[in-house]
C-alpha positions in Angstrom: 1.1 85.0 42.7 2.3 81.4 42.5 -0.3 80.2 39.9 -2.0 77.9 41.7 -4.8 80.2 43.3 -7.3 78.9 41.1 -6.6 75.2 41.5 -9.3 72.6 42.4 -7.7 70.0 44.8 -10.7 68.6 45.8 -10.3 65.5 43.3 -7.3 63.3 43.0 -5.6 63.9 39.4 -3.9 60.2 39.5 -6.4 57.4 38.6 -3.7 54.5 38.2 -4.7 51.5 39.8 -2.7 50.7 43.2 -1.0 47.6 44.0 -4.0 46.6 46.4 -6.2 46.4 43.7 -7.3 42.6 43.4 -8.1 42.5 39.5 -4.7 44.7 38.6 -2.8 42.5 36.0 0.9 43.7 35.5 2.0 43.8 31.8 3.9 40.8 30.4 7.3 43.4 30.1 7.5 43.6 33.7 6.5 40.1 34.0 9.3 39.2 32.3 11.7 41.9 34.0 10.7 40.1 37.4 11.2 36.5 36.1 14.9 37.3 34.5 15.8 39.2 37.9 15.2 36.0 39.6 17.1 33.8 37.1 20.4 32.4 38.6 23.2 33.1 36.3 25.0 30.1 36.2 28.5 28.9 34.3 28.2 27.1 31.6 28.9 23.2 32.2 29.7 20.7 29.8 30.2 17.0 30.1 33.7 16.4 30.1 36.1 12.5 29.3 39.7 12.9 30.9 42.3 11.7 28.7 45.6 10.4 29.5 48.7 12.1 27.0 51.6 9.9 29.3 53.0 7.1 28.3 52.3 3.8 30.1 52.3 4.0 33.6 52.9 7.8 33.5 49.7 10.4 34.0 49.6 13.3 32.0 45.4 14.3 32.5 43.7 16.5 30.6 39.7 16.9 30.4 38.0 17.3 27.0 34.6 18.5 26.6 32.4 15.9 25.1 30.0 17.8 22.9 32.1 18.2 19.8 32.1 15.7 17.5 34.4 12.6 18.5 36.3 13.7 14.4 37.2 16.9 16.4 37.8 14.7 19.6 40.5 13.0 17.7 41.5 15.8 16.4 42.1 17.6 19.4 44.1 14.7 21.0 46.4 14.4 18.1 47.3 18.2 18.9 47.5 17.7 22.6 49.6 14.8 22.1 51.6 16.6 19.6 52.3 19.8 22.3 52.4 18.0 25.3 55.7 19.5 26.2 54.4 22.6 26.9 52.2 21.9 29.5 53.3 21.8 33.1 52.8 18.2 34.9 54.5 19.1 38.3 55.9 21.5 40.3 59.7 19.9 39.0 58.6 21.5 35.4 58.4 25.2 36.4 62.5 26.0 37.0 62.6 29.3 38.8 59.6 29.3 40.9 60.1 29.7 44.3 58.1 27.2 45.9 56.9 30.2 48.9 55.4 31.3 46.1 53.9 28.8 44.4 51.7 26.2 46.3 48.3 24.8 45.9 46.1 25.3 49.2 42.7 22.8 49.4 40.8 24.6 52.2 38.8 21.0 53.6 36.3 21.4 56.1 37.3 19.1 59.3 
């Protein structure tokens, strides 16, 4: 005997609604499920200023973002200006590197 002699099959035992069902409202959970699955994730952008740590006539660019407050904007450049020996301008600053290595490849479409 499997148990199941005495069964009535005759009747459905699952009375969910079906997704053909015109009044069937889906709760707000999944709602929100579906609506975050479709969200693009996106990096974060902030508006950026470029500044110029060179001496006249001589480029040394860095970009700042714009969104702290220009004390802190100061602040910042007064560092940058301070360490700006440590930063590499051009490929003549990084002694030892072989340059078939190192290069800097812009893939441009004809």
């Amino acid at each position: 005997m499997n148990g199941f002699e005495n069964s009535n099959f005759t009747f459905p035992v699952d009375d969910t609604k079906n997704d053909y069902d015109e009044d069937y409202e889906p709760c707000l959970k999944l709602l929100r499920l579906v609506e975050q699955e479709a969200k693009e994730i996106k990096p974060h952008q902030e508006d950026v200023k470029i500044i110029n740590l060179g001496e006249e006539g001589e480029e040394k660019q860095v970009k700042i973002g714009t969104s702290m407050s220009k004390e802190m904007q100061e602040q910042l450049y007064t560092l940058l200006q301070e360490f700006k020996d440590v930063f590499v301008w051009s490929y003549q600053n990084m002694s030892g590197m072989d340059p078939d290595i190192v290069y800097q490849k812009l893939p441009l479409k004809p």
